[in-house]
C-alpha positions in Angstrom: -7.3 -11.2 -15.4 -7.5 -7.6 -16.9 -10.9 -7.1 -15.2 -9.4 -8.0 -11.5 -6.3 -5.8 -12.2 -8.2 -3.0 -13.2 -10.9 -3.5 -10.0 -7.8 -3.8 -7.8 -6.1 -0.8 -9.4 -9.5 1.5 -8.7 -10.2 0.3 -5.3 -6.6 1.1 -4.7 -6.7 4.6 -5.3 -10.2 5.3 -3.8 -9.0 3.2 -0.4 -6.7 6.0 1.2 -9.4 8.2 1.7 -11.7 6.1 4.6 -8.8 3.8 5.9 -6.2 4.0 8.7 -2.6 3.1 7.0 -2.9 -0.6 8.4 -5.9 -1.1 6.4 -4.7 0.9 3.5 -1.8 -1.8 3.6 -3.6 -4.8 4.4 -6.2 -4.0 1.6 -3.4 -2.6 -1.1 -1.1 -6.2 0.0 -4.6 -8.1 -0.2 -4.8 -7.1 -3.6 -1.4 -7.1 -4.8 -0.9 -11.0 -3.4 -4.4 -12.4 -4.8 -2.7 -10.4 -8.2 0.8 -12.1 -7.8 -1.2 -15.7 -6.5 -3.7 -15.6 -9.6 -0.8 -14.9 -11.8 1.3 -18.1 -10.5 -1.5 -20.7 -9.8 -3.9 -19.9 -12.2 -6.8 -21.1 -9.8 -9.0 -20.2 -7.1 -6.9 -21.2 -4.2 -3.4 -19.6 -5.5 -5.4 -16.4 -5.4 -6.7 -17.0 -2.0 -3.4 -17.8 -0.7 -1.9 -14.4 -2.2 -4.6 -12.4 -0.7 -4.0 -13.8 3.0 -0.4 -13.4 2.5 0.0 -10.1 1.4 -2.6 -8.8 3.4 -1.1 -9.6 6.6 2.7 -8.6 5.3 0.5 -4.9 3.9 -1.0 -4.6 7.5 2.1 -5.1 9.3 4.1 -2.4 6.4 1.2 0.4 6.9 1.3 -0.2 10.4 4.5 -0.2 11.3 4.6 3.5 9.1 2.8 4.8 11.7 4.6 4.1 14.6 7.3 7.4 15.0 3.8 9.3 15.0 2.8 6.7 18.4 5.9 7.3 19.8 6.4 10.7 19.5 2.6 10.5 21.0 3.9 8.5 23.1 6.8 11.2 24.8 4.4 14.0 24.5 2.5 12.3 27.1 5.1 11.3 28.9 7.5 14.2 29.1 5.6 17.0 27.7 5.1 20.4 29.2 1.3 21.0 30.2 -0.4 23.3 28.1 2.7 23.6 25.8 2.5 22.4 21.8 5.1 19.7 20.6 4.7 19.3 17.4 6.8 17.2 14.9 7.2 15.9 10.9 6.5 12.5 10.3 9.6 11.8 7.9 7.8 9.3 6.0 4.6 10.3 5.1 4.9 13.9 5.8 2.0 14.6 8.4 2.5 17.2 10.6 1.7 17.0 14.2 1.1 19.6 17.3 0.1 17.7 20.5 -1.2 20.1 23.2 -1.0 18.2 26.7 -3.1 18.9 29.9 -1.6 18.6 33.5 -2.0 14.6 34.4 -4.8 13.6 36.8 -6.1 10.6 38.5 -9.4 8.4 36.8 -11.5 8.3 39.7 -12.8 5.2 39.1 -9.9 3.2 37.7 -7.1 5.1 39.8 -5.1 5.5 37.0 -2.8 8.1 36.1 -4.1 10.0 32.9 -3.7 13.0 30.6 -5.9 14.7 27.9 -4.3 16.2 24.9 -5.3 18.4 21.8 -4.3 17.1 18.5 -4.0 19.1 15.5 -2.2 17.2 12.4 -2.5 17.9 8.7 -2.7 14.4 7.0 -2.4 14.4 3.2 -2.9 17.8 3.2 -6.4 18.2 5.2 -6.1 19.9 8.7 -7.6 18.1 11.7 -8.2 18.7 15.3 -9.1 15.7 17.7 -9.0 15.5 21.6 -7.3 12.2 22.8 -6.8 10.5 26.6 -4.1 8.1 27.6 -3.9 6.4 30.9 -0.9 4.4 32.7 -1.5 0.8 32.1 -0.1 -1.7 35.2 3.3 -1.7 33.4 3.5 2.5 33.2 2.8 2.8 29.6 0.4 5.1 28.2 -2.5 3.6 26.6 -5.0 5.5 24.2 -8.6 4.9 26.0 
C-alpha cells in the first residue's frame, strides 16, 4: 500500500505539467478513489471501483474550474470590440487572460459566422500566445473549431 501511495503521490505532482485541468482532475480523483477503494475493500475490485469513481467526479471538478475562462471566451467573441484586448483574472486558479478579437466573417464553405482571436494568458506562471477560431453553431453559440 505504501508503494501505490507513494507512485500516486509522484505521478501527482509531475501530472500538471502535460495535462488540461480535466485530466489533471480525472487522473489526481483516479488516484485518490483507487487509494480510498484499496483502503476499504482490500481487493482488486474495491480499487477498480475507486479509480472509475473518482476519476469521473476529478474530471467533472477540473473541468468545471475552467469554465469562467470559456465563458469569458465566450463574451469576447460575442461582444468584443475588434482589434481591442479584453483581458480578465481567473479567480480560481489565477491565470491571466488578454483575448484580442478580429472583425467576424463568413466560412466560405460552411456559411458560418466566425471570428479569429489572439490569445495571450500566463498559466502557472509561463506566458503563452495561441491564435483560436470560433464559429456560430445552428443554435448561435460559438464553438471552438
Amino acid at each position: 500500500m505504501k508503494h501505490a501511495s507513494l507512485i500516486a503521490l509522484l505521478f501527482l505532482l509531475f501530472l500538471p505539467s502535460c495535462a488540461t485541468r480535466g485530466q489533471t482532475g480525472a487522473v489526481g480523483g483516479a488516484a485518490a478513489g483507487a487509494l480510498i477503494g484499496q483502503a476499504i475493500g482490500h481487493n482488486t475490485g474495491a480499487t477498480l471501483i475507486g479509480a472509475a469513481v473518482g476519476g469521473m467526479l476529478g474530471y467533472i471538478v477540473g473541468n468545471e474550474m475552467d469554465k469562467y475562462d470559456r465563458e469569458q471566451l465566450n463574451h469576447t467573441y460575442e461582444r468584443g470590440i475588434s482589434n481591442q484586448r479584453s483581458a480578465w483574472v481567473n479567480p480560481d486558479s489565477g491565470n491571466q487572460y488578454a483575448v484580442t478579437p478580429q472583425p467576424a466573417y463568413q466560412n466560405p464553405s460552411t456559411h458560418q459566422v466566425c471570428r479569429r482571436a489572439e490569445i495571450e494568458a500566463i498559466i502557472d506562471g509561463k506566458p503563452q500566445r495561441t491564435y483560436s477560431t470560433a464559429c456560430r453553431d445552428q443554435y448561435g453559440s460559438w464553438q471552438l473549431q
